[in-house]
C-alpha positions as CSV (number, residue, x, y, z in Angstrom):
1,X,101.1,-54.2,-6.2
2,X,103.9,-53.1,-8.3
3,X,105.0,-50.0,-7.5
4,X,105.4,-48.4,-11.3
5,X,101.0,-48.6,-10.8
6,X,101.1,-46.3,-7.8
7,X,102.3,-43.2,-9.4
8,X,99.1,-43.7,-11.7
9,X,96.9,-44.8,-9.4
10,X,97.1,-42.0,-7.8
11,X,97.1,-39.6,-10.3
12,X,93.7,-41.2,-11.6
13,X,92.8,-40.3,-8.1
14,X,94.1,-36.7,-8.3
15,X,92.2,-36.4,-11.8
16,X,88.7,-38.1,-10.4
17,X,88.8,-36.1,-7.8
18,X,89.4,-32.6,-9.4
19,X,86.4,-33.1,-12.0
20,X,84.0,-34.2,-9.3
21,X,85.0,-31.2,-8.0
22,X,84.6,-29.2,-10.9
23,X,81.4,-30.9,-11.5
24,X,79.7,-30.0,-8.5
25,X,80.8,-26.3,-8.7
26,X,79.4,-26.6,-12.3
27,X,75.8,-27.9,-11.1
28,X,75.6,-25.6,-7.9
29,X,76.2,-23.1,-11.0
30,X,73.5,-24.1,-13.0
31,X,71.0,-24.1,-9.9
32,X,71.8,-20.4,-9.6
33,X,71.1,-19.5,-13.4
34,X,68.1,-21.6,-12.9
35,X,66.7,-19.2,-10.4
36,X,67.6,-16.6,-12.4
37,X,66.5,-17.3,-15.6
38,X,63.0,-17.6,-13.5
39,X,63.9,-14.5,-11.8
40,X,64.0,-13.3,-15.4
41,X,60.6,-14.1,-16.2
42,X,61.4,-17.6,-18.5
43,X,58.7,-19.8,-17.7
44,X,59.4,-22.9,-15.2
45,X,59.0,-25.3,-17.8
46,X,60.6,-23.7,-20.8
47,X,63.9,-23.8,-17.6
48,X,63.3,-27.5,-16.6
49,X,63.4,-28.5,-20.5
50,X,66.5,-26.6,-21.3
51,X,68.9,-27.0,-18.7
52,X,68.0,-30.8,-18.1
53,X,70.7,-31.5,-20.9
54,X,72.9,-29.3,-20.0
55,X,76.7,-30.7,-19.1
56,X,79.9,-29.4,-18.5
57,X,81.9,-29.6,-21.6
58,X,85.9,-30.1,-21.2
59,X,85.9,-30.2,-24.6
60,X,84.9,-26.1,-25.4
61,X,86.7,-25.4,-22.6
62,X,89.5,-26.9,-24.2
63,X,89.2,-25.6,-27.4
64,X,88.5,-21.6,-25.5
65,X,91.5,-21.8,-24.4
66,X,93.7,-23.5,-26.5
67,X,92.8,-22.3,-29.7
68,X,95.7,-22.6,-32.2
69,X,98.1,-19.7,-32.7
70,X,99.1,-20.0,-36.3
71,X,101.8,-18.0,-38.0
72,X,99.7,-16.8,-40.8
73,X,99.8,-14.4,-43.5
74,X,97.2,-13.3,-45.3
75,X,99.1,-14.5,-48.8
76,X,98.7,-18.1,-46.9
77,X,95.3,-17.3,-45.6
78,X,93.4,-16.5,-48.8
79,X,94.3,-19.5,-50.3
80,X,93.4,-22.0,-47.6
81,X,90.2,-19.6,-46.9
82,X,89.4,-19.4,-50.7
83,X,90.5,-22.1,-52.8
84,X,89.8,-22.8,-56.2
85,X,86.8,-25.0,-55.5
86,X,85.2,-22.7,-53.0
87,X,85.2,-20.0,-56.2
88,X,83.0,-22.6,-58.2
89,X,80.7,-23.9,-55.8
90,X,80.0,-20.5,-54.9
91,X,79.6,-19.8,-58.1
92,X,77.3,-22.3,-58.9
93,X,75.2,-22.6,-55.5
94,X,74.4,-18.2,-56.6
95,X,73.1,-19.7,-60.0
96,X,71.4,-21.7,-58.6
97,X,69.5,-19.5,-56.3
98,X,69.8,-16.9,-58.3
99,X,66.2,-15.3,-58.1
100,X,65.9,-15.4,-55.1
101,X,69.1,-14.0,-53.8
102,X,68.8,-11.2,-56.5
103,X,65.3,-10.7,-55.1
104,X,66.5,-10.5,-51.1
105,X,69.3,-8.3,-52.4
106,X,67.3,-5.9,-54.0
107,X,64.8,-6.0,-50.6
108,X,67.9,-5.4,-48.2
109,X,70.4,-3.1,-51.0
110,X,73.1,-5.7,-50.0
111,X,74.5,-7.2,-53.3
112,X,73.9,-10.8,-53.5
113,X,77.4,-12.0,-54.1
114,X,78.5,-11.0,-50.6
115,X,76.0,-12.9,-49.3
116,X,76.9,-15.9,-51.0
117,X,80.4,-15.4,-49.9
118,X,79.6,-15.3,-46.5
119,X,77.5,-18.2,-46.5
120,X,80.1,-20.0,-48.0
121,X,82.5,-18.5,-45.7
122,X,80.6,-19.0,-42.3
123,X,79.8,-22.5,-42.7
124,X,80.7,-24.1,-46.1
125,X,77.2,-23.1,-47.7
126,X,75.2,-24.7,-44.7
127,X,78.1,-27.7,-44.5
128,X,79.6,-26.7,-41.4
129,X,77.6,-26.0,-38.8
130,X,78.7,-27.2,-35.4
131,X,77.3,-30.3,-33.4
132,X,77.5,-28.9,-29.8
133,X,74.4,-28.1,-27.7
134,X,74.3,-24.3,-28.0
135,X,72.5,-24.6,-24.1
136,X,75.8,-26.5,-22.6
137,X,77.8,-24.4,-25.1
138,X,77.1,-21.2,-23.5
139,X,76.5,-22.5,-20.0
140,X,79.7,-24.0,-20.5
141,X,81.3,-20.8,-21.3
142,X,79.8,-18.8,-18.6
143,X,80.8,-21.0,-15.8
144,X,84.6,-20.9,-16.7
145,X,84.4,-17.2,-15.9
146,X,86.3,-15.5,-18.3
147,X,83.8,-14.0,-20.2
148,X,80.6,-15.1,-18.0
149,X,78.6,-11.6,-18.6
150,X,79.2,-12.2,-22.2
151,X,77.8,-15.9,-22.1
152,X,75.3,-15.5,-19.8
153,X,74.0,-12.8,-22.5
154,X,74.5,-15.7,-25.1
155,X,72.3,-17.9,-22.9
156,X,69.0,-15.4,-22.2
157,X,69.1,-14.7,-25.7
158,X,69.0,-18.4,-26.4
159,X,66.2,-19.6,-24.1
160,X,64.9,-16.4,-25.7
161,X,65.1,-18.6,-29.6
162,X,63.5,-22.0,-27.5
163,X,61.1,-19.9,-25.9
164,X,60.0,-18.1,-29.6
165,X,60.0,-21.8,-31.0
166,X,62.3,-21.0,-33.8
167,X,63.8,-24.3,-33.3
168,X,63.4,-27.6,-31.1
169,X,66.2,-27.9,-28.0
170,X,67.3,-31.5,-29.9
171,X,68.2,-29.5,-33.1
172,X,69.6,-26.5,-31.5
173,X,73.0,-26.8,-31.9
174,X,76.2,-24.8,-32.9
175,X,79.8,-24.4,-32.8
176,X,81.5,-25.2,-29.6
177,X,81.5,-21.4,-29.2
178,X,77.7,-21.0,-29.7
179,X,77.6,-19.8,-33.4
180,X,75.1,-21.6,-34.9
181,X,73.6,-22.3,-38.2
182,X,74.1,-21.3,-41.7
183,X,75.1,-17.9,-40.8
184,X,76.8,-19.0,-37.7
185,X,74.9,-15.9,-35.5
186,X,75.6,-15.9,-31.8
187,X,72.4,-16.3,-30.1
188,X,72.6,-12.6,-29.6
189,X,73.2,-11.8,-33.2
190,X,70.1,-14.2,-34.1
191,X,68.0,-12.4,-32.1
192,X,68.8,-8.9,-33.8
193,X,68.9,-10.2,-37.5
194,X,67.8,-13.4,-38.1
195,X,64.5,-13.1,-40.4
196,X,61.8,-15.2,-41.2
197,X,61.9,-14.7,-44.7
198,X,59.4,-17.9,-46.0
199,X,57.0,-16.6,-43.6
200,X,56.8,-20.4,-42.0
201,X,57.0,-18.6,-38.7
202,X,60.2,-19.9,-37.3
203,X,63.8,-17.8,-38.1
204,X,65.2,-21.0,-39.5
205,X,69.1,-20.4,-40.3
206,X,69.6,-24.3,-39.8
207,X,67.9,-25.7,-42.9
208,X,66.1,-23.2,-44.4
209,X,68.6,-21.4,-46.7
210,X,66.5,-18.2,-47.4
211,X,66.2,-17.4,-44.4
212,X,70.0,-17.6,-44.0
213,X,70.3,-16.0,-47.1
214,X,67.6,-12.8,-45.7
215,X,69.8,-12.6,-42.2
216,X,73.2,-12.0,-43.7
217,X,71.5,-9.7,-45.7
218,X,69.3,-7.9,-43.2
219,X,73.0,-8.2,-40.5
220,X,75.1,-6.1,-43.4
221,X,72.1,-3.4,-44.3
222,X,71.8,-2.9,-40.1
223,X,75.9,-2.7,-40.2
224,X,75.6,0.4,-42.5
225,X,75.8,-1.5,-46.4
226,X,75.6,0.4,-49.1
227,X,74.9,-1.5,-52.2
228,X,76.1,1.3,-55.0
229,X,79.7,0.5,-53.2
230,X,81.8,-2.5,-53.3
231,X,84.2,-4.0,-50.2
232,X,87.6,-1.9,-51.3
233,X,90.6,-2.8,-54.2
234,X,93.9,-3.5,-53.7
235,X,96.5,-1.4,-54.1
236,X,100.6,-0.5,-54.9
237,X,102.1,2.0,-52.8
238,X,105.1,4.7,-54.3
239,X,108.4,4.2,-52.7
240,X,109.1,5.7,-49.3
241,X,105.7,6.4,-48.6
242,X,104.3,7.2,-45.2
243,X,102.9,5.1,-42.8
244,X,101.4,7.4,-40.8
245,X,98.3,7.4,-43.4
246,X,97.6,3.6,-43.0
247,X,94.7,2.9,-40.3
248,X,96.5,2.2,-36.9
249,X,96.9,-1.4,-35.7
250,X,96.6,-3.0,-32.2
251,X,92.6,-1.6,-31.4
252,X,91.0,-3.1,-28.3
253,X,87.6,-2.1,-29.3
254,X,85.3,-1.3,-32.4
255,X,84.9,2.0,-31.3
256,X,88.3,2.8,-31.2
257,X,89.1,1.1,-34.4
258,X,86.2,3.3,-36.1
259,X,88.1,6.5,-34.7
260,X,91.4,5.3,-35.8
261,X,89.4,4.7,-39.8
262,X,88.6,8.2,-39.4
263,X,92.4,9.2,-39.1
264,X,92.8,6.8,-42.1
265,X,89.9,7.7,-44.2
266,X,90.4,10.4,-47.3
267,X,89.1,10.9,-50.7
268,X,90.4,8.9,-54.0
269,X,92.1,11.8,-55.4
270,X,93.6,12.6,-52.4
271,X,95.1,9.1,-51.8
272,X,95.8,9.6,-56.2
273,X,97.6,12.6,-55.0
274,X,99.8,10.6,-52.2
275,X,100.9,8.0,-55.1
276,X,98.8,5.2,-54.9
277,X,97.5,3.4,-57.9
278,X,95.9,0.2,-59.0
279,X,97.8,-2.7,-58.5
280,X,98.3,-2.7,-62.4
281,X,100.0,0.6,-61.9
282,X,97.0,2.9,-63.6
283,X,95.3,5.5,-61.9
284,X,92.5,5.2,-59.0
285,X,88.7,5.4,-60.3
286,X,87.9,8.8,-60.6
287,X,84.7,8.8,-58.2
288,X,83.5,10.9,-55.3
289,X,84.2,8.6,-52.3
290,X,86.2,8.1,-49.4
291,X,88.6,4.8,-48.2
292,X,90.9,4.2,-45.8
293,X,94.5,2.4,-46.1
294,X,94.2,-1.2,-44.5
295,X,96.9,-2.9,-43.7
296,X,96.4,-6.5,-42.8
297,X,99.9,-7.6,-42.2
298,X,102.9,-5.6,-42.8
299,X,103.9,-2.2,-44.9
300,X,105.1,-5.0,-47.0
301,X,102.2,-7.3,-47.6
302,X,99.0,-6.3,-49.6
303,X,97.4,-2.7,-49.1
304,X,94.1,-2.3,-49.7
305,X,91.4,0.9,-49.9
306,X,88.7,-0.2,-48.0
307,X,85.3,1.3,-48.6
308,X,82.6,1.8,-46.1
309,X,80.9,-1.4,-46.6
310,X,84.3,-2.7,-45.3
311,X,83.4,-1.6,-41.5
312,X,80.1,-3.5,-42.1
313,X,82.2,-6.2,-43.2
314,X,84.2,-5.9,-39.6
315,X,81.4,-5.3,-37.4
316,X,80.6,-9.1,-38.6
317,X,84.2,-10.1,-37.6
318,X,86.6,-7.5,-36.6
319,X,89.7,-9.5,-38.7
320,X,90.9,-7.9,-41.7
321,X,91.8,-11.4,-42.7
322,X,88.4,-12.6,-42.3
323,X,87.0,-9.2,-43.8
324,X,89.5,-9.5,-46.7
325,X,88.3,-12.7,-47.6
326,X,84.8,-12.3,-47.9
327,X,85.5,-9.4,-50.5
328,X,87.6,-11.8,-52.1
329,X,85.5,-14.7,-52.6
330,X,82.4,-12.0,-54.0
331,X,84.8,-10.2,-56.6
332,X,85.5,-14.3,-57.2
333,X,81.9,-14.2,-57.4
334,X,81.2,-11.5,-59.6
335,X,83.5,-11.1,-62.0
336,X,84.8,-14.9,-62.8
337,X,87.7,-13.4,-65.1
338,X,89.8,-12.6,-61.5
């Protein structure tokens, strides 16, 4: 044998061995959430029929923990996020469904462009929706022990959706992270707004587009929406102004992020009064509510009054880049001049 094999050999060896091992700490794994899923009153058969497709997946641990780090600015993001023919479909897919998205808007007080953007947003209008097996998904994630009380929530909450028959275990799949559907909800997030909005019986956010439509709405109202507000506006900032007013970066938590809003948060005149205008340069509307001063990159980037339909907006995804992009896309939306 020549000896340039050997080093390969044996680290074929090395790497067979380490994922046999890996495997059968995976499966003794899944014998113990067996027992106590039963433990947790899931029936016997509704357990045998979900886990007996469940495998380790490299590949979302892989992607867990290498997800890209991307220098990014949100005068790079907004582009890429919202391009040009992203604006028309959405456009023409809410013309399209026009009645009934007016309809589930009026129903829910959530304006029916923000719906639209997030569907377009969340998964290309139904487009993108993920290919994984949200069982192995979540299993997956929960074995690797980084966030297991978080993914084993994920997984109860699923066998809850198998066990309610909202969809069949061979269609019930999502991103490698679990989000799944139209709306890309976590299990979790399916199982406190997903609606059945047909009446078919079954929350379908997979193929049944009112229903998706009905969620995002239902998600946003329960997030605190208030349909006679918009998202927020952009704004220019007078010279040497203070940064002590802008809402505080670096939060661990939603709670603390909602406290540091609070610090943030004044009227219109009063943020009139500390020299902020339009980004034309004319004066703020003159109306009786309250924003506060987001900054989603730097004192030198784009500064925006965020309303409070902007928290509901990051209690969906707590990114201002993420947040600032679905208000983007549903001014896009509704006013086609922008």
């Amino acid at each position: 044998m020549s000896k340039f094999f050997l080093p390969v050999l044996i680290a074929s060896s090395l790497s067979f061995s380490a994922f046999a091992n890996t495997q059968a700490k995976f499966d003794e794994y899944v014998s113990k959430l067996k027992v106590e899923a039963l433990e947790k009153g899931y029936s016997q058969t509704l357990i045998d029929e979900a886990f007996a497709t469940v495998k380790f997946k490299k590949k979302v641990i892989k992607a867990d923990k290498n997800q890209p780090e991307v220098v990014e600015t949100l005068e790079t993001y907004l582009p890429k996020r919202v391009p040009q023919w992203k604006v028309d479909r959405a456009r023409s897919l809410y013309a399209k469904h026009k009645p009934v998205l007016e309809k589930i808007a009026n129903e829910y007080g959530v304006q029916a462009r923000f719906i639209v953007a997030l569907w377009g947003l969340e998964s290309n209008f139904g487009r993108i929706q993920g290919g994984h097996p949200v069982i192995s998904s979540v299993v997956t994630l929960a074995f690797d022990g980084r966030r297991e009380a978080l993914y084993k929530r994920q997984l109860w909450a699923a066998l809850d959706i198998l066990k309610d028959g909202h969809i069949s275990l061979d269609k019930f799949k999502g991103s490698w992270a679990g989000a799944m559907g139209q709306t890309q909800f976590m299990p979790t997030s399916f199982n406190a707004y997903a609606v059945d909005y047909d009446g078919d019986g079954r929350k379908d956010i997979w193929t049944t587009e009112v229903d998706a439509f009905a969620s995002i709405a239902n998600y946003l109202k329960q997030a605190g929406w208030n349909d006679n507000l918009t998202w927020g506006r952009q704004i220019k900032l007078p010279e040497n102004f203070d940064h002590k007013y802008v809402l505080k970066r670096g939060t661990k938590t939603r709670k603390q992020w909602l406290e540091y809003w609070k610090d943030s948060e004044r009227s219109l005149d009063a943020w009139q009064t500390l020299g902020l205008r339009r980004t034309d340069g004319s004066d703020l509307p003159k109306v009786d509510i309250t924003a506060a001063l987001v900054m989603p990159d730097d004192i030198n980037g784009r500064m925006y009054l965020a309303y409070d339909n902007y928290k509901a907006l990051m209690h969906w995804n707590r990114s201002y880049y993420f947040a600032t992009s679905v208000g983007y896309l549903s001014d896009r939306i509704g006013y086609p001049k922008i």
